[in-house]
PLY file of the C-alpha trace (Angstrom):
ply
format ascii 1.0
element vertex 574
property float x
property float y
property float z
element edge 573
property int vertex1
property int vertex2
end_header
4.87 -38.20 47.82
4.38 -37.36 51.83
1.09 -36.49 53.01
1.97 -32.66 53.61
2.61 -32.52 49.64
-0.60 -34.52 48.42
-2.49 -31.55 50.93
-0.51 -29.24 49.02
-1.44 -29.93 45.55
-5.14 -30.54 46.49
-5.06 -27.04 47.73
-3.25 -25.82 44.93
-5.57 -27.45 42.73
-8.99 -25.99 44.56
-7.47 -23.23 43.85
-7.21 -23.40 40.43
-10.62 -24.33 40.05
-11.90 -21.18 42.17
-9.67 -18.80 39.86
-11.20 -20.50 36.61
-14.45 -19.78 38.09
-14.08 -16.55 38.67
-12.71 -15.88 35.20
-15.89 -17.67 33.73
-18.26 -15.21 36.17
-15.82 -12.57 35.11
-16.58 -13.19 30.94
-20.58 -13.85 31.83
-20.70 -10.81 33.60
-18.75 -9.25 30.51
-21.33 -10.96 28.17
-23.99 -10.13 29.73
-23.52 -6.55 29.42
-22.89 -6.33 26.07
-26.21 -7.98 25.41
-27.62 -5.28 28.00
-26.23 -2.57 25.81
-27.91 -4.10 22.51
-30.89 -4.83 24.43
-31.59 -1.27 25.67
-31.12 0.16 22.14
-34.20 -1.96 21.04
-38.14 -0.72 21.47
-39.97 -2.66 23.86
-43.75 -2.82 23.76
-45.95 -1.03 26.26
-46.50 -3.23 28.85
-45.70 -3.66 32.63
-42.93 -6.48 32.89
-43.91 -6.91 36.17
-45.51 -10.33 38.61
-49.38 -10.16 39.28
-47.53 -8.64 42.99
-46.00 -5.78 41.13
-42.10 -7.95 41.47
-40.31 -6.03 38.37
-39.37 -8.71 35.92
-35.72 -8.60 34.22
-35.22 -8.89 30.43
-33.17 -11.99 31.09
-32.00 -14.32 34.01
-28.55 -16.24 33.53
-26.50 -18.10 35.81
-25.64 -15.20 37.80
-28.76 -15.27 39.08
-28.63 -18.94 40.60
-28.21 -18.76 44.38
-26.29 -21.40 46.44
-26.72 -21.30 50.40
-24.44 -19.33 52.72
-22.41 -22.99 53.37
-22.12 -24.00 50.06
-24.87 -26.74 49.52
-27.13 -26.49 46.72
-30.53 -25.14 48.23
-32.04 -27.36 45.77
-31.66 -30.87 47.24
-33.59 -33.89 46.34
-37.17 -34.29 46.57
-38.51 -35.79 49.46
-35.21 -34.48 51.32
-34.45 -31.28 53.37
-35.28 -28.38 52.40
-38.18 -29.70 50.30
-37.56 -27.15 47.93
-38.25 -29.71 44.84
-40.91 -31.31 46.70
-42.17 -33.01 49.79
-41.80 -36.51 48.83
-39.05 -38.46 46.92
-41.27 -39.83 44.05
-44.34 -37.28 43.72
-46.81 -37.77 41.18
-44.54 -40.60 39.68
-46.52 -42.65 42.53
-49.62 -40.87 43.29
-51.12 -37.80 41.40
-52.43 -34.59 43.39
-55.83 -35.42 45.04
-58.50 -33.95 42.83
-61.08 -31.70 45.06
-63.83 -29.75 43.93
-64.97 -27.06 46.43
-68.57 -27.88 46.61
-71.79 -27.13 48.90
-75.41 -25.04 48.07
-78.89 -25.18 49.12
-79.24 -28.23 52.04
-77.44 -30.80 52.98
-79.49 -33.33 50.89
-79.08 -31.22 47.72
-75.12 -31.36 48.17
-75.15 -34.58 49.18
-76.58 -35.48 45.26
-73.73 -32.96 44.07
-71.22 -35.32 46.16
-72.41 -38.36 44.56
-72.03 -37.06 40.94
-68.67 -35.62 41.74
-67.56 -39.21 43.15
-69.27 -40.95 40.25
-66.91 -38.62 37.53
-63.61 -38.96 38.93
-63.22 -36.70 41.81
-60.88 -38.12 44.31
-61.85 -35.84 47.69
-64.67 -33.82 48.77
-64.12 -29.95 49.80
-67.42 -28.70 51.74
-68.04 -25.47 51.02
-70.73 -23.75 54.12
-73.19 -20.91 53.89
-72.64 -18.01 55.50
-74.60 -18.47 58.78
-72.91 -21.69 59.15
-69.33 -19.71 58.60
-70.37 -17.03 61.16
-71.99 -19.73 63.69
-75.62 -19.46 63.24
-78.12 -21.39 62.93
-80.56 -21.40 59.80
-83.69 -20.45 62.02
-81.59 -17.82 63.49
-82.99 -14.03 62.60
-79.44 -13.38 61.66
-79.54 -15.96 58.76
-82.66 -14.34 57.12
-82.53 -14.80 53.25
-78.52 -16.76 53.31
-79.63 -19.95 53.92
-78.25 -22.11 51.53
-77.36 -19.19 49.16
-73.38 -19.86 49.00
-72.79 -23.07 50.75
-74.43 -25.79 52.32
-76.43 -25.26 55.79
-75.66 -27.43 58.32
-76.83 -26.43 62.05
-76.67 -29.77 63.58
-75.25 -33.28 63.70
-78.73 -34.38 62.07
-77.72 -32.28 59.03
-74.22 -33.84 58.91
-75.66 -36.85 58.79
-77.66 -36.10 55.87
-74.84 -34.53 53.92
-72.97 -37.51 53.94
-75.96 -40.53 53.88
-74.17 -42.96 51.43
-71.04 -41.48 51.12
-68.12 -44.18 53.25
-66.19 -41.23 55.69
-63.74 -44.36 56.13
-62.52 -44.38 52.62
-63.66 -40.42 51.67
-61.37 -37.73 52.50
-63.05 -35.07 53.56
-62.03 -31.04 53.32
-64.24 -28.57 55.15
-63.11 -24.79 54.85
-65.12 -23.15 57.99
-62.99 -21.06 60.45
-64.64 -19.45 63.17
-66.82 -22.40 64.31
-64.34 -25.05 62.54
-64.30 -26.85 66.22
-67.92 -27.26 66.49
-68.15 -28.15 62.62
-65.39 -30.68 63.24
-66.96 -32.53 66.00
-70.28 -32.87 63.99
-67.99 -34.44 61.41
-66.86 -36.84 64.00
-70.27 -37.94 65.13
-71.55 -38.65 61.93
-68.91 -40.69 61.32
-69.70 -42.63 64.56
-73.36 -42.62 63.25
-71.72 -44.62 60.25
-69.97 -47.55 62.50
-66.70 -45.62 61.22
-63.88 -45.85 63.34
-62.86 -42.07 63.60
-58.62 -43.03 63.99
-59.01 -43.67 59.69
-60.39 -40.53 58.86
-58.91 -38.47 56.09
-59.48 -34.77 55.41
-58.58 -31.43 57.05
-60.64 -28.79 58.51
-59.43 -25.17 57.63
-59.55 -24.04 61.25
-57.21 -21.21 60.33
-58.66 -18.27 62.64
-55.36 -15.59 62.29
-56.11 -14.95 58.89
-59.89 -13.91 59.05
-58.93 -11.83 61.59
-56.01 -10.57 58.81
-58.18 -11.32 55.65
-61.82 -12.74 55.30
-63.40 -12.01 58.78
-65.71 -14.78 59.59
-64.53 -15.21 63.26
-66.75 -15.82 66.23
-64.17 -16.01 69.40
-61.13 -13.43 70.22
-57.93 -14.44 69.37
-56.65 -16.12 72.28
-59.88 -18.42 73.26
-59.82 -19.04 69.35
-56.15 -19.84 69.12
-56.76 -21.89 72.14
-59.36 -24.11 71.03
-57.09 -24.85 67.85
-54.44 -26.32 70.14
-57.34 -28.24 71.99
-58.19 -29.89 68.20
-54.21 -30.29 68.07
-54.09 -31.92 70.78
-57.00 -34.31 70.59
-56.47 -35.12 66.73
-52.89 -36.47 68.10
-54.56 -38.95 69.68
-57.97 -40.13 68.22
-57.75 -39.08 64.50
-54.02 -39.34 63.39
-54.91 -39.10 59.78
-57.16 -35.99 59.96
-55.41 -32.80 59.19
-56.56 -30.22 62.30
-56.05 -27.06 60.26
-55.19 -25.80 57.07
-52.96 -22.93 57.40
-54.43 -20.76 54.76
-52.72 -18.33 52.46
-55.75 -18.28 49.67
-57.93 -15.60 51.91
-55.12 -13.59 52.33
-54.22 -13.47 48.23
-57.13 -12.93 47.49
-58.23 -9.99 49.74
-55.18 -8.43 47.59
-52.00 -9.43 48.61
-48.92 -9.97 47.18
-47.46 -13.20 46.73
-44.76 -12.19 49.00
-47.25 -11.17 51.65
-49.01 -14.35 50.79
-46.03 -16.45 51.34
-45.18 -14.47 54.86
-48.25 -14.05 56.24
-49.12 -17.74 55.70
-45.96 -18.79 57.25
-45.82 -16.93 60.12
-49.38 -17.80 60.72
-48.14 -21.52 60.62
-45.25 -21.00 63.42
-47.46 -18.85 65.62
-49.70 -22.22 66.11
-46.09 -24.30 66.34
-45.51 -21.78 69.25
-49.34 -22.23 70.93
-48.50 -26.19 70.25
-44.72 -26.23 71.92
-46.50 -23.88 74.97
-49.52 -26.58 75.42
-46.29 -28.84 75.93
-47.22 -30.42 73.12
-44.62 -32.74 71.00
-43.37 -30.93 67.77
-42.48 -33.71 66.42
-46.37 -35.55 67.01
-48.25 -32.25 65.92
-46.85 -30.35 63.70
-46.91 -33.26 61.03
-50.56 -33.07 60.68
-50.55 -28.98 60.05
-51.85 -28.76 56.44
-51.65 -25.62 54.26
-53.63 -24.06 51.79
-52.11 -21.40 48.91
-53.48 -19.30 46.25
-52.66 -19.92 43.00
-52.88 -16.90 40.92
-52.75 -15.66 37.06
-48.40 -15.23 36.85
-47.45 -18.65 36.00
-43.75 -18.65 37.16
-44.31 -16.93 40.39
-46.83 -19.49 41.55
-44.62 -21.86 41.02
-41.59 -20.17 42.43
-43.94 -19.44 45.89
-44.62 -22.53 46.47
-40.90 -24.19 45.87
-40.26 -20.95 48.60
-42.72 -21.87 51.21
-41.44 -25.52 51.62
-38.05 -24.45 52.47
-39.04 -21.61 54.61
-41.14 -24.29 56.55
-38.03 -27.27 56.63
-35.76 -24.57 57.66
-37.90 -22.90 60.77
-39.40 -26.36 61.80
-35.93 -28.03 61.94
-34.06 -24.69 63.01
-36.19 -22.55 65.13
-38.69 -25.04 66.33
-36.30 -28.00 67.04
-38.52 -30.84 65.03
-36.08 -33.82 64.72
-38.29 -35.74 62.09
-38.81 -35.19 58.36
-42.58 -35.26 58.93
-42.39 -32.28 61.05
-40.63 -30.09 58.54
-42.56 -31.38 55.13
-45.16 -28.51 53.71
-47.91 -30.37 52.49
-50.36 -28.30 50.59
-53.56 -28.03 48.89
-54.11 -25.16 46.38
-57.21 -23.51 44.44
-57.43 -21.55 41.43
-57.65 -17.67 41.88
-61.23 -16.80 42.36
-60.14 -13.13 42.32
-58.79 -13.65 38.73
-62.25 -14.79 37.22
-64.38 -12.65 35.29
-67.93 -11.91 34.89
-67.51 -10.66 31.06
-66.40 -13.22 29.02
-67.06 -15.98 31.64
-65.57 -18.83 29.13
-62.61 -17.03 29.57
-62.40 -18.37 32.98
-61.40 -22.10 31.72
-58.12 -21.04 30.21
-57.03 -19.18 32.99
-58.17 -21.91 35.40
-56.27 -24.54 33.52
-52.71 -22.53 33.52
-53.20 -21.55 37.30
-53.75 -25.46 37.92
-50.67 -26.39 35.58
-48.81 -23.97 37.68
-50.24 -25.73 40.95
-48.99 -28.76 39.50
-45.45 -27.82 38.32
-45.40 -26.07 41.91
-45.63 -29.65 43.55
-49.06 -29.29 45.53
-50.83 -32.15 46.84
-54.30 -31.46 46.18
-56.05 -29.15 44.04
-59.32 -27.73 43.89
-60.05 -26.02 39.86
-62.73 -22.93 39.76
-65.72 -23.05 37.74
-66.11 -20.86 35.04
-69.66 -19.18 36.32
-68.47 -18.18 40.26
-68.56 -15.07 39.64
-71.95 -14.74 38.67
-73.52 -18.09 40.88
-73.30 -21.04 42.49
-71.71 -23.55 39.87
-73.86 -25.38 37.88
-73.31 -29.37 37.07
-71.62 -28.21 33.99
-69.15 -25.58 34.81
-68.14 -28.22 37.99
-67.31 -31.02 35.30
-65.13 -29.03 33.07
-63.24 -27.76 36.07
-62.53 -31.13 36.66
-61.75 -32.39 33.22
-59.13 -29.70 33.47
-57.34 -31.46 36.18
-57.94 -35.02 34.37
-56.13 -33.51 31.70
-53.65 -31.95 32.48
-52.71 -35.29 35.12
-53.21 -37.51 32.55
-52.47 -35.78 28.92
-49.60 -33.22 29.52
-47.13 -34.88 30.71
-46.27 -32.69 33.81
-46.19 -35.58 36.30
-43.75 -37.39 34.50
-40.72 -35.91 36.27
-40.92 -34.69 39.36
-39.71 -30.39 39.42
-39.41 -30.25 35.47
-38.52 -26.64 36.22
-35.30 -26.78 38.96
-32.45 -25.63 37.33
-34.27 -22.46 35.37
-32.22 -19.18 36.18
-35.81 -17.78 36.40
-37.75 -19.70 38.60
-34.90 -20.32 41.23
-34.35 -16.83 41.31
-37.58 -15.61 41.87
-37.06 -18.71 44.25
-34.74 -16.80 46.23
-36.47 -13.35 46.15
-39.52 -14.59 47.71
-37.93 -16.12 50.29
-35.75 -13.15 51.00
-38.91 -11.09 50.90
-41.19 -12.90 52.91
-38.01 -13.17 55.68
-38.26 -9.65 55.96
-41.75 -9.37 56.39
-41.31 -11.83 59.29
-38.71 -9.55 61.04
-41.33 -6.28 61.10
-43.77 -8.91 62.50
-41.62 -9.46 65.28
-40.71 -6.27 66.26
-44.33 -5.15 66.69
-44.80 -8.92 68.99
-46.06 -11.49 66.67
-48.94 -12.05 64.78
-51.01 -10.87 67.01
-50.53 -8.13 68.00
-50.01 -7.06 64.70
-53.90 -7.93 63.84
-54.83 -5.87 66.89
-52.50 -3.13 65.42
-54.36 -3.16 62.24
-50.80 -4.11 60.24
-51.79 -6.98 58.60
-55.03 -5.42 57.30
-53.47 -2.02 56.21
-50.57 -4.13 53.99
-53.33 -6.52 52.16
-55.29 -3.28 51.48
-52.70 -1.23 50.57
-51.33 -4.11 47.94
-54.96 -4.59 46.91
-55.11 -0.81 46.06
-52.18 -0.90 43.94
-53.49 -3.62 41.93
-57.10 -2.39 41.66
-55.57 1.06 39.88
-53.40 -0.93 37.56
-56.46 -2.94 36.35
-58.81 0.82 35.87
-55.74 2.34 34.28
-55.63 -0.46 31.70
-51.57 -0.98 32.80
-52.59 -4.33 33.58
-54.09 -6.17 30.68
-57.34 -8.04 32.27
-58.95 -9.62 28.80
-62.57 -9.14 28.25
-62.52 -6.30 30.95
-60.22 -3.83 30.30
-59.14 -5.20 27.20
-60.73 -7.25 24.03
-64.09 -6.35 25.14
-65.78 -7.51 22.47
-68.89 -9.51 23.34
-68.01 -9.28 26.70
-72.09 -7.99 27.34
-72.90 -11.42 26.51
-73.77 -13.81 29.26
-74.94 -16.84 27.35
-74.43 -19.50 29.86
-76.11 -21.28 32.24
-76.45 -20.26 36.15
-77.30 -22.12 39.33
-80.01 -20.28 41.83
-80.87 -21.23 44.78
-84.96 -21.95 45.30
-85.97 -19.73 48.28
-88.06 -22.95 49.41
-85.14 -24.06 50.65
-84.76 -21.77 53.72
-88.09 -22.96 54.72
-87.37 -26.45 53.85
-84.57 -26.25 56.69
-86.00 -24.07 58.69
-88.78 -26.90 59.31
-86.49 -29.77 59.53
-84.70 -27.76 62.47
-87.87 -27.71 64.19
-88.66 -30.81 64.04
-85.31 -31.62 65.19
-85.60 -29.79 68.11
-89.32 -31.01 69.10
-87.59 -35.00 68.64
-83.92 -33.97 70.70
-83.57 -34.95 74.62
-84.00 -31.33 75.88
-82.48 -32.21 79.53
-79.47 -34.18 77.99
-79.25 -30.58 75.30
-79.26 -28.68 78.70
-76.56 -30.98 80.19
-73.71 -30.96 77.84
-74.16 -27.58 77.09
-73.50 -26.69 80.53
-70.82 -29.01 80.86
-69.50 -27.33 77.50
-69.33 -23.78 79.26
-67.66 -25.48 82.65
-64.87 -26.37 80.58
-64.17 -23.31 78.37
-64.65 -21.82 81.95
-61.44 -24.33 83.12
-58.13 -25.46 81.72
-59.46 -28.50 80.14
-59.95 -29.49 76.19
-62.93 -28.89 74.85
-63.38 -31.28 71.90
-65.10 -34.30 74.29
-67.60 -31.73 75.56
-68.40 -30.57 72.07
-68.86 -33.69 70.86
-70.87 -34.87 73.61
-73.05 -31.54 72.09
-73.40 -33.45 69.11
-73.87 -36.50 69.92
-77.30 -35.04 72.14
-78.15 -32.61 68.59
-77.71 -29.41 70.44
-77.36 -26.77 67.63
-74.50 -24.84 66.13
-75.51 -21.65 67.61
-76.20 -23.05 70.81
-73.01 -24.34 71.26
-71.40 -21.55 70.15
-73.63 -19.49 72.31
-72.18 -21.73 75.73
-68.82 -20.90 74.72
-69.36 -17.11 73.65
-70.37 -17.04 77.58
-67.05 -17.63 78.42
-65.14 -16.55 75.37
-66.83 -13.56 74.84
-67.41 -12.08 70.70
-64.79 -10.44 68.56
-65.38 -7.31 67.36
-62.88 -5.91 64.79
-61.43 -2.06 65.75
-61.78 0.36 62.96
-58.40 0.94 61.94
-59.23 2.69 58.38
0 1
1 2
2 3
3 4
4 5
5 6
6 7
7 8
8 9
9 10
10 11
11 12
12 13
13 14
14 15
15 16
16 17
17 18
18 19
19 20
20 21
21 22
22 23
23 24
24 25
25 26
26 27
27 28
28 29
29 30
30 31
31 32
32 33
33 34
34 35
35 36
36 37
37 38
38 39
39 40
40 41
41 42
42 43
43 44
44 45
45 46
46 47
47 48
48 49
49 50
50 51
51 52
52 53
53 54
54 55
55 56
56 57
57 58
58 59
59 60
60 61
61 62
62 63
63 64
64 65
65 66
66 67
67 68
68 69
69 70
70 71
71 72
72 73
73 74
74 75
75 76
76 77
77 78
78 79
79 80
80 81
81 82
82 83
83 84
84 85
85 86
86 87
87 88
88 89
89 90
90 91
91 92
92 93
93 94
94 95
95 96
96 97
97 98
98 99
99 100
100 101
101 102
102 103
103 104
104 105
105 106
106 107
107 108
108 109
109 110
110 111
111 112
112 113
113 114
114 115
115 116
116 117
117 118
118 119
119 120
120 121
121 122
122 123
123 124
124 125
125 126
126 127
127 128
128 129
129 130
130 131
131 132
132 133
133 134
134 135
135 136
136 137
137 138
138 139
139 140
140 141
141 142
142 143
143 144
144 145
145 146
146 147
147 148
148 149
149 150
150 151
151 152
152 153
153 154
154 155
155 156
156 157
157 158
158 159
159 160
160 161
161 162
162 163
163 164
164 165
165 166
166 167
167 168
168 169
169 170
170 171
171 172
172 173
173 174
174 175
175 176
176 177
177 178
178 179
179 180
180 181
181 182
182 183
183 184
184 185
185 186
186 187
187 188
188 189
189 190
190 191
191 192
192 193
193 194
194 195
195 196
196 197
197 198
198 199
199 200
200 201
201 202
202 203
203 204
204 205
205 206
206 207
207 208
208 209
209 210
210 211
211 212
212 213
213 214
214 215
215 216
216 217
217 218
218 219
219 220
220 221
221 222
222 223
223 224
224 225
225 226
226 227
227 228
228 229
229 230
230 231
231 232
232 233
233 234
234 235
235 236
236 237
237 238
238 239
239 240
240 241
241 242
242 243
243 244
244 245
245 246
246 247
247 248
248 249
249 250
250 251
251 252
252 253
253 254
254 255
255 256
256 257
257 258
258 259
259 260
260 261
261 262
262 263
263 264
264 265
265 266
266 267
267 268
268 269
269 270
270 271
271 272
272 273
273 274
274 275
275 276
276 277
277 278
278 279
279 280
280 281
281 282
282 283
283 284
284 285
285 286
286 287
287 288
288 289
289 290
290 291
291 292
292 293
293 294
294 295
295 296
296 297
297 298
298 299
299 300
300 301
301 302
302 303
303 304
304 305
305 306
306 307
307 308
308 309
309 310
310 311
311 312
312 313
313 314
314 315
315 316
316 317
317 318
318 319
319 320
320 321
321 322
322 323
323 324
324 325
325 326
326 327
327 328
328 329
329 330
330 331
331 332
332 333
333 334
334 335
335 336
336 337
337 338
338 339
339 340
340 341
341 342
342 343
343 344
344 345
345 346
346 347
347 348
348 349
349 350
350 351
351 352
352 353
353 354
354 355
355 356
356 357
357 358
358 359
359 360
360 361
361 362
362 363
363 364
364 365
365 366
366 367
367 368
368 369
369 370
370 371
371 372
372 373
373 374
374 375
375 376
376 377
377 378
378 379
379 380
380 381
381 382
382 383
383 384
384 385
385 386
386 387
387 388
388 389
389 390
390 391
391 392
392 393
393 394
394 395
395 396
396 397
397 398
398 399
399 400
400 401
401 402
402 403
403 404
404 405
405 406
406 407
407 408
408 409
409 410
410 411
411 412
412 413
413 414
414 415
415 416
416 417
417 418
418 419
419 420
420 421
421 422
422 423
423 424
424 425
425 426
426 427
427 428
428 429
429 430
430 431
431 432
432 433
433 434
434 435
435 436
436 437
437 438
438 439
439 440
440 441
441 442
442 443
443 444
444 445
445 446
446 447
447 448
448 449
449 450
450 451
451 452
452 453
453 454
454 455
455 456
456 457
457 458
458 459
459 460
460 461
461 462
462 463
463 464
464 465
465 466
466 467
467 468
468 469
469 470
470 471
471 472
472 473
473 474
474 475
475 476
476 477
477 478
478 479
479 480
480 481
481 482
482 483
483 484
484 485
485 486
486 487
487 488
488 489
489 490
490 491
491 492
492 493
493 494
494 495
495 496
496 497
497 498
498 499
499 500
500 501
501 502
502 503
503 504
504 505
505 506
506 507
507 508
508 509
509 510
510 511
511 512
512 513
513 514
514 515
515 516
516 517
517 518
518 519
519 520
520 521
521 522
522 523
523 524
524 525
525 526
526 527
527 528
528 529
529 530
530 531
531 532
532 533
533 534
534 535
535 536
536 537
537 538
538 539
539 540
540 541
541 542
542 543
543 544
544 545
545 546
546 547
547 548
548 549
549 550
550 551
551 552
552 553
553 554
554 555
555 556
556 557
557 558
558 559
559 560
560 561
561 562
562 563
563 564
564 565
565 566
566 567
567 568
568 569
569 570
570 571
571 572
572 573
């Protein structure tokens, strides 16, 4: 047989194939509707068959539903292979489970530092610090501003002598260490750094990430302190100085949890995020920065909210939206540069005051759904935040719930149990169509940020959040304990955590003291070497550190830069 007949018959016989394809889509299709038809003649119950994000939900998904990319390939790949869709490494929790976290911070830094020890001494595999709110919004704890907050929902920490304390005993070389603080995440960060030094710790093997995420407070949970360019600019500065002296240390943590739960959608979650991340790819690549040496140290941070299958489905979306821009768009040649990595929390918005035990069921199906998802660290709510602090208690059954379901469920035992569902790969698809779209009206108004000075971004969350908020009063969406099953929801029989007001004055006097001990010429120095350089195009992390290092304060160093910076104020866009 010549080699013009052998090409022939192959073609003749692809083509077979395609026409007995088509007749099997043709008799699905045909199936399918007859099915419809005897469907639609059945009562359904009253009930929204809709997502959490108000995505309608069809009666049934088949194989119809199953995408396959524009070029033929599966979209579903391997794990630890491009796109990433079934995870971002080949073996996941087959070699290494999820890295347990529990968000955790109250009173001062010695009182968390006892929390830190009991979480390390019952399993916990990373600490999360959690801040008060005049450490989030850069001020000090002697600060008028801080009157009556100190302590109250995080730790305080105003100086490197309070770092120090918050991690006496605890090894920063062999610790990994999350901090979630935003607006002042550089000078946090560089407090961090000098403790570490304090400990003889060389700072190249530190592991953590710092949330650092500034785009979405301005979109979502407003603790900012600079505009959005000097902001966006020191970021790059911590890109850029990470690269080189802490390799292992995550710089920010692109953060999609703030956004969800100020109200969005998972959609909006998902684009937001995203965009978020390749608006600091673009600050990076305009530094002149490497792509391919940054961007695999940019960490990210998702919600993980109450519908089980659309968690799961987000996450399996963001990974390939990331490969495919990274590689794509951003022109990253190596694997590291397009892998999502990702740590996720529990929905705080989804927790309940009435009913509060409630709270552990739906924290251990969010977390299964975290899991099944692929993330690589996890941090489980307590059942009491809605009503405190969480006590001792509360913390360990949040994280019994993880060392179950790693260890008695069986969901690491294959990695992606779910690929392959009609359902979950085509809600795959949908939120990755949807949350493309949301990137093209970001463009045409600019970029992210103009659309924050545009108000966009705030007016979608809000507008989602609305929707939401009347489905819950209406009783359309079944909330149990609060709109529904009320009964003995006026009983709060459990334990809460409050915060002694002692301890403002506690802190208040160790800052003092502080001060009176410091070397107030070597305070004066750095700080005025700290405003020379926001003043000129040179990196600020040494100068901030060299803050540190002399114990000038939180608010005084964010006062030196605020010289030059200037403060954010939000327009009224409502």
């Amino acid at each position: 047989m010549s080699t013009i007949e052998k090409d022939m018959l192959g073609r003749a016989e692809l083509e077979d194939a395609v026409r007995a394809r088509d007749r099997e889509i043709a008799r699905l299709k045909a199936r399918l509707a007859e099915w419809e038809e005897s469907y639609d003649a059945i009562p359904k119950r009253d009930d929204l068959f809709t997502t959490v994000s108000g995505r309608e939900i069809r009666p049934l998904y088949t194989e119809l539903d199953r995408a396959r990319a524009e070029n033929g390939d599966d979209p579903l790949g391997f794990p630890g292979s491009y796109p990433f869709t079934r995870g971002p490494y080949p073996t996941m929790y087959r070699t290494r489970l999820w890295t347990m976290r529990q968000f955790a911070g109250f009173a001062t830094a010695e009182e968390t530092n006892a929390r830190y020890k009991y979480l390390l001494e019952h399993g916990q595999t990373g600490l999360s610090v959690a801040f008060d709110f005049p450490t989030l919004m850069g001020f000090d704890s002697d600060h008028p501003r801080s009157l009556g907050e100190v302590g109250v929902c995080g730790v305080a920490i105003s100086s490197l002598a309070d770092m120090e304390r918050l991690f006496e005993g605890i090894p920063l070389d062999r610790v990994s260490v999350s901090m979630t603080i935003n607006g002042p995440a550089i000078i946090l960060f560089c407090f961090y750094v000098a403790a570490a030094e304090k400990q003889g710790v060389d700072v190249g093997v530190l592991r953590g990430t710092v949330q650092n995420d500034i785009l979405k407070e301005y979109q979502a949970q407003h603790a900012w302190v600079f505009p959005p360019e000097p902001a966006l600019r020191c970021i790059v500065d911590m890109f850029e100085w990470c690269s080189e002296h802490t390799p292992k240390y995550n710089p920010i943590s692109i953060s999609g949890y703030h956004i969800r739960e100020a109200g969005a959608t998972a959609a909006q979650e998902l684009a937001f995020t995203l965009r978020n991340g390749f608006e600091y790819v673009e600050r990076g690549i305009a530094r002149g920065l490497d792509v391919d040496a940054f961007a695999p140290r940019l960490s990210f941070f998702f919600d993980v909210h109450n519908d089980f299958f659309e968690e799961i489905a987000k996450l399996r979306a963001a990974r390939r939206i990331w490969a495919r821009g990274m590689k794509e768009k951003y022109g990253a040649t190596k694997p590291d540069a397009w892998r999502l990595r990702t740590h996720c929390q529990t929905a705080g918005v989804s927790l309940t005051a009435q009913q509060p035990e409630n709270n552990i069921v739906r924290v251990a199906y969010q977390a299964m759904a975290a899991a099944l998802g692929g993330t690589q660290s996890l941090h489980t709510n307590s059942m009491d935040e809605t009503l405190s602090l969480p006590t001792e208690k509360a913390v360990r059954i949040a994280l019994r719930t993880q060392q179950i379901l790693a260890h008695e469920s069986g969901v690491p035992n294959t990695i992606d149990p779910l690929a392959g569902s009609y359902f979950v790969e085509s809600l795959t698809d949908e939120l990755e169509r949807d949350a493309l779209a949301l990137f093209d009206e970001i463009d045409a108004m600019g970029g992210v940020v103009p659309g924050i000075e545009q108000g966009w971004f705030q007016r979608e969350i809000a507008s989602s959040a609305m929707r939401q908020q009347r489905e819950v009063e209406s009783g359309d969406r079944v909330v149990v304990g609060v709109n529904h099953f009320l009964e003995g929801s006026e009983q709060l029989e459990i334990e809460t955590l409050r915060i002694d007001p002692a301890v403002e004055r506690r802190q208040v006097a160790k800052m003092a003291e502080m001060r009176e001990t410091r070397d107030a010429a070597d305070v004066e120095r750095t700080l005025a070497a700290l405003s020379a350089a926001c003043a000129a195009d040179e990196n600020v992390v040494p100068r901030i550190l060299d803050c540190a290092r002399a114990y000038c304060t939180l608010y005084e160093i964010r006062a030196a830069m605020e010289r030059v910076f200037g403060a954010y104020k939000e327009p009224v866009f409502f």
